[in-house]
Biotite code that builds the C-alpha atoms (Angstrom):
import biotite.structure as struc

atoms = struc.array([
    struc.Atom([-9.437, 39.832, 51.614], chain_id="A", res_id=1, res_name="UNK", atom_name="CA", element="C"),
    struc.Atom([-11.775, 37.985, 54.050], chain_id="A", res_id=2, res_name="UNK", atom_name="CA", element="C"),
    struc.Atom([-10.791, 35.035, 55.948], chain_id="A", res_id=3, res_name="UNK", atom_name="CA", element="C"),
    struc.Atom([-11.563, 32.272, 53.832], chain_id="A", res_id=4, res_name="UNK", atom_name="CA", element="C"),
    struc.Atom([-10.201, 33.577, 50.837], chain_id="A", res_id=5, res_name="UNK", atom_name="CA", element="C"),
    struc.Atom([-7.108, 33.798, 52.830], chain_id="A", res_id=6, res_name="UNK", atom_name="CA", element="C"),
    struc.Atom([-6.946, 30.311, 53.609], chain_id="A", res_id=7, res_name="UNK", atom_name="CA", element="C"),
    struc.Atom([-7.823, 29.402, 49.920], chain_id="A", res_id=8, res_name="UNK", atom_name="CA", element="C"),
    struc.Atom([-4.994, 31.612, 49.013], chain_id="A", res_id=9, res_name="UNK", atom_name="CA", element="C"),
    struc.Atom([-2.942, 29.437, 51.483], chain_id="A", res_id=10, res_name="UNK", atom_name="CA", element="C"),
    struc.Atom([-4.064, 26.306, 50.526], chain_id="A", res_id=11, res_name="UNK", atom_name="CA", element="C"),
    struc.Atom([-3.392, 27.524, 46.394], chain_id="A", res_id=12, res_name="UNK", atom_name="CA", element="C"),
    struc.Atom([0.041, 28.665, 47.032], chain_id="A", res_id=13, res_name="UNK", atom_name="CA", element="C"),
    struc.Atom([0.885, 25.700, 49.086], chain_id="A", res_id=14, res_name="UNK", atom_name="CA", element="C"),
    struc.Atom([-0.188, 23.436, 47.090], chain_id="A", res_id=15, res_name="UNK", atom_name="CA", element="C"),
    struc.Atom([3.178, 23.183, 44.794], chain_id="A", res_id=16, res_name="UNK", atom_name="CA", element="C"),
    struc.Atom([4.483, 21.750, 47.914], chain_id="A", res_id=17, res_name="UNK", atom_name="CA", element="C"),
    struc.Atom([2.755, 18.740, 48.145], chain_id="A", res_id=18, res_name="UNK", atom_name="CA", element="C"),
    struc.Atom([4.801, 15.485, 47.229], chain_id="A", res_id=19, res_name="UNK", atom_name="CA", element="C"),
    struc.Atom([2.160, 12.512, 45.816], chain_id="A", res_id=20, res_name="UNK", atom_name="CA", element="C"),
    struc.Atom([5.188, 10.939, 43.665], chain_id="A", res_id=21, res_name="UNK", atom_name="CA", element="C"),
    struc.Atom([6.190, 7.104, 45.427], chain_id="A", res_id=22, res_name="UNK", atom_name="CA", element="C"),
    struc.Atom([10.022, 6.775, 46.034], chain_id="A", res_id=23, res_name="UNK", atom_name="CA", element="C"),
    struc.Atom([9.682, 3.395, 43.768], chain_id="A", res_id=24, res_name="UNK", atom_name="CA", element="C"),
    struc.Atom([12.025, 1.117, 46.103], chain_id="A", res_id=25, res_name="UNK", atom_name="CA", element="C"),
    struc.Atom([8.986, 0.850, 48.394], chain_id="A", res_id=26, res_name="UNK", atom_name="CA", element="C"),
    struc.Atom([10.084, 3.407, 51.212], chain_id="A", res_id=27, res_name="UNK", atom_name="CA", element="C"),
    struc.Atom([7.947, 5.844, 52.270], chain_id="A", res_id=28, res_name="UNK", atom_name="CA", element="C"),
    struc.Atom([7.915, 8.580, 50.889], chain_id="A", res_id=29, res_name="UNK", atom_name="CA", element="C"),
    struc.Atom([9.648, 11.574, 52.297], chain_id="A", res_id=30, res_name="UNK", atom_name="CA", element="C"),
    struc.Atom([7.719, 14.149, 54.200], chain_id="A", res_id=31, res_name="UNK", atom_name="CA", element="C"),
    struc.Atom([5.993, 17.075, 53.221], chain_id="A", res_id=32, res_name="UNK", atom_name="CA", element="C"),
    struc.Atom([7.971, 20.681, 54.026], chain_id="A", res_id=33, res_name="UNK", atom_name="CA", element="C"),
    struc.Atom([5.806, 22.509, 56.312], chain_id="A", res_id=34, res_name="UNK", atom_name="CA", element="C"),
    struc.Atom([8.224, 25.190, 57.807], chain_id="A", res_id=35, res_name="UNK", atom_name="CA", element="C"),
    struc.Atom([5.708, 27.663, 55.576], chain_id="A", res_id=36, res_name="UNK", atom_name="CA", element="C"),
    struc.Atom([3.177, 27.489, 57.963], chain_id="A", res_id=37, res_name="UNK", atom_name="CA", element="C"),
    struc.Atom([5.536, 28.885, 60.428], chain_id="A", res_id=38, res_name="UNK", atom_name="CA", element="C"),
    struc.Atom([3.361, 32.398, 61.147], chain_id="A", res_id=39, res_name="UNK", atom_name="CA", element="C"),
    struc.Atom([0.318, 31.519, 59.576], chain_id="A", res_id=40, res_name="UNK", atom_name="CA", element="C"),
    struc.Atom([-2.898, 31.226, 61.190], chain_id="A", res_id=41, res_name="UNK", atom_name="CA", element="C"),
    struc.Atom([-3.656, 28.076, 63.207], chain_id="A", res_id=42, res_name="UNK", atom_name="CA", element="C"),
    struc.Atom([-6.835, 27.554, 61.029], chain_id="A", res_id=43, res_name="UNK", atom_name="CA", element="C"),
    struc.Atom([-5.274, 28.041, 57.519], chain_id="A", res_id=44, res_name="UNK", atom_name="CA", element="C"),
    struc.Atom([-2.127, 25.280, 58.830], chain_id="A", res_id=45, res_name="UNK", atom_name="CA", element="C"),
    struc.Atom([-4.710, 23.145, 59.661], chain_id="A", res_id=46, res_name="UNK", atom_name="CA", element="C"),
    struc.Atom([-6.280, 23.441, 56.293], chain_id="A", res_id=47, res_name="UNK", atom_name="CA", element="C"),
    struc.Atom([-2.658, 23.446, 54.908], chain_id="A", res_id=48, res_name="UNK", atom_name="CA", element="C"),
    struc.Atom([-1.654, 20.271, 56.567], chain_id="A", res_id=49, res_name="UNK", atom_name="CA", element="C"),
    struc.Atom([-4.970, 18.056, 55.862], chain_id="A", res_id=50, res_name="UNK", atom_name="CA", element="C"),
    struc.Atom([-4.447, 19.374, 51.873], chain_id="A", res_id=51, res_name="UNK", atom_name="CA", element="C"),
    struc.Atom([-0.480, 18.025, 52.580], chain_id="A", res_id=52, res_name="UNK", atom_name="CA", element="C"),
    struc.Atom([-2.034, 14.616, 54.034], chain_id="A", res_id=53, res_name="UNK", atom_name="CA", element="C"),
    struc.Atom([-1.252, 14.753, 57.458], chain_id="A", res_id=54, res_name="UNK", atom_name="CA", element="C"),
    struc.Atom([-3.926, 14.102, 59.890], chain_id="A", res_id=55, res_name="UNK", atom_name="CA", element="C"),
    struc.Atom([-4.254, 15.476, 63.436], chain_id="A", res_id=56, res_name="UNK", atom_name="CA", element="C"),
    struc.Atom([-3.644, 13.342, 66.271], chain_id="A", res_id=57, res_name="UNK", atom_name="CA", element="C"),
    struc.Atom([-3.643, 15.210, 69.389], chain_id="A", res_id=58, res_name="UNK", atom_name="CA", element="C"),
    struc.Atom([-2.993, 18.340, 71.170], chain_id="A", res_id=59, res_name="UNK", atom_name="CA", element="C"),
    struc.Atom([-1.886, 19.216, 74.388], chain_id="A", res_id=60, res_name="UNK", atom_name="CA", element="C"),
    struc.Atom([-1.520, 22.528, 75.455], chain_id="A", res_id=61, res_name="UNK", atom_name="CA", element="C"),
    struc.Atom([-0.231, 24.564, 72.345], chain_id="A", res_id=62, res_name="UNK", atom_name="CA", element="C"),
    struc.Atom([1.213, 22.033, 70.663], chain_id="A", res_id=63, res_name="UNK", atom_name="CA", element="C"),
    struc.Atom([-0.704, 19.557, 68.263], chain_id="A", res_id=64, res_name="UNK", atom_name="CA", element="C"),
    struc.Atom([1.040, 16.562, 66.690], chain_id="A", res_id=65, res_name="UNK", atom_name="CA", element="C"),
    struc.Atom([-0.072, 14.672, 63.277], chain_id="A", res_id=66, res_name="UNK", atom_name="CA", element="C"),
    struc.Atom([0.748, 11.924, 61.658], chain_id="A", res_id=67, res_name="UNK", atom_name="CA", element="C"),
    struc.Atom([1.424, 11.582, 57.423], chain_id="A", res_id=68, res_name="UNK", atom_name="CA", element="C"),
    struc.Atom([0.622, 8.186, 56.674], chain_id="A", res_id=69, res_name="UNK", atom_name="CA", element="C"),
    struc.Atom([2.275, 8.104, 53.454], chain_id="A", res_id=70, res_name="UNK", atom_name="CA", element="C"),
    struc.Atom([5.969, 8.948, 54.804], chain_id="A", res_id=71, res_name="UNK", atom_name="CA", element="C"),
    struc.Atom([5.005, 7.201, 58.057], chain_id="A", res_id=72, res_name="UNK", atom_name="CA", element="C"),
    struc.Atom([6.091, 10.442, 60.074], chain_id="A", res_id=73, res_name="UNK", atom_name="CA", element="C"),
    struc.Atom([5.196, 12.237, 62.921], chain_id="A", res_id=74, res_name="UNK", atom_name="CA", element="C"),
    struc.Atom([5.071, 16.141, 62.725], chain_id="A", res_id=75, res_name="UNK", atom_name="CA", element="C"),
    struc.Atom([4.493, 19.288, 66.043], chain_id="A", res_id=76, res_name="UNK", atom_name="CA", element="C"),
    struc.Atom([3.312, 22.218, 65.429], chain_id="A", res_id=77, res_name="UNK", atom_name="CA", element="C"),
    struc.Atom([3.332, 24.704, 68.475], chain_id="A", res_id=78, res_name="UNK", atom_name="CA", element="C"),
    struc.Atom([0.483, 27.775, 68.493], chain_id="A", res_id=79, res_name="UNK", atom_name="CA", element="C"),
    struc.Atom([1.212, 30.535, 70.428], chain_id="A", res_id=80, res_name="UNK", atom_name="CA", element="C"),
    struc.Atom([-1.688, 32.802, 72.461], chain_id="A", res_id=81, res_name="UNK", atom_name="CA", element="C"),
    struc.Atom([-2.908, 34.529, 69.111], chain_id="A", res_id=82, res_name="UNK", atom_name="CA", element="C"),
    struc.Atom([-3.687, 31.767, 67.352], chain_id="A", res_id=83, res_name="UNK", atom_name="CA", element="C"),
    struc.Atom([-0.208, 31.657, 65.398], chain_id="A", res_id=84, res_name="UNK", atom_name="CA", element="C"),
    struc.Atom([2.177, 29.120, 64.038], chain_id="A", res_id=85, res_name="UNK", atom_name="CA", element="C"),
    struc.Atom([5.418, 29.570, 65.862], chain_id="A", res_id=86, res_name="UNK", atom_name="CA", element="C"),
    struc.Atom([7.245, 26.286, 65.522], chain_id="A", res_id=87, res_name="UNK", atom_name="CA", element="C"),
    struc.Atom([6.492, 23.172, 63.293], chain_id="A", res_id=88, res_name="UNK", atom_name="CA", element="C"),
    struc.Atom([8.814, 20.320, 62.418], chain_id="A", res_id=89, res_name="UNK", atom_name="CA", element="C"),
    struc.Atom([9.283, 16.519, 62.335], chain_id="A", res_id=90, res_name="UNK", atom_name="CA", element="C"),
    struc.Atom([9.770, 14.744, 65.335], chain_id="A", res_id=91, res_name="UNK", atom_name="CA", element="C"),
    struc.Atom([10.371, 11.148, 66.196], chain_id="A", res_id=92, res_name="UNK", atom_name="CA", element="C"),
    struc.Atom([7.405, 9.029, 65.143], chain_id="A", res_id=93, res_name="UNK", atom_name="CA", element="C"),
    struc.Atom([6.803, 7.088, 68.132], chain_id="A", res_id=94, res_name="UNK", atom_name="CA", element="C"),
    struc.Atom([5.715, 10.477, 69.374], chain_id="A", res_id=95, res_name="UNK", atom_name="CA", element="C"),
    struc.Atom([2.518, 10.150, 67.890], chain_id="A", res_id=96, res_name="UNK", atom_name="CA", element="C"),
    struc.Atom([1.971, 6.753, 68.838], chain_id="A", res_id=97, res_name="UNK", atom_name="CA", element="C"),
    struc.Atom([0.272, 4.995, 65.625], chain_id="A", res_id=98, res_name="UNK", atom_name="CA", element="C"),
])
C-alpha cells in the first residue's frame, strides 16, 4: 500500500474516534483520544489530528503542541529521529498559550 493510502487508511479508521457531540451544559467538550497515534507516522498524526480538530501550534525540537478549540485543550506529541509518534497526551493548556 503506498503512502497516501496509508494515511487515508489512518484517517478512515480513526475517524470513529472523533467526538462532534456538545456536552449540552455549555462545557467544552471533552478531548479527542489520540494515544492511537502513538507509533504512527508523524505525517499520518498530523493528518489524524487536523481530521480530530486540533490545530498545530508550535514545535520545538521533537515535540509539537496543538490546541482543540472545541474542548479548549492543549495536546504534545513527541517524534522521535524516524519520523515516529512516541508519546502524545494532554497537557496543561496554558502550555500552548492561546
Amino acid at each position: 500500500m503506498t503512502r497516501p493510502l496509508v494515511a487515508l487508511a489512518l484517517v478512515a479508521a480513526l475517524s470513529a474516534c472523533v467526538t462532534t457531540a456538545p456536552t449540552g451544559d455549555g462545557q467544552p467538550a471533552p478531548q479527542p483520544a489520540t494515544q492511537d497515534i502513538v507509533g504512527s507516522s508523524a505525517s499520518s498524526a498530523r493528518t489524524a489530528l487536523v481530521f480530530r480538530g486540533f490545530q498545530p501550534l508550535r514545535s520545538y525540537g521533537n515535540q509539537t503542541f496543538w490546541w482543540h478549540n472545541r474542548s479548549q485543550s492543549c495536546l504534545r506529541t513527541v517524534t522521535d529521529e524516524a519520523g515516529t509518534i512516541t508519546a502524545s497526551g494532554p497537557i496543561a493548556s496554558v502550555s500552548c498559550s492561546v
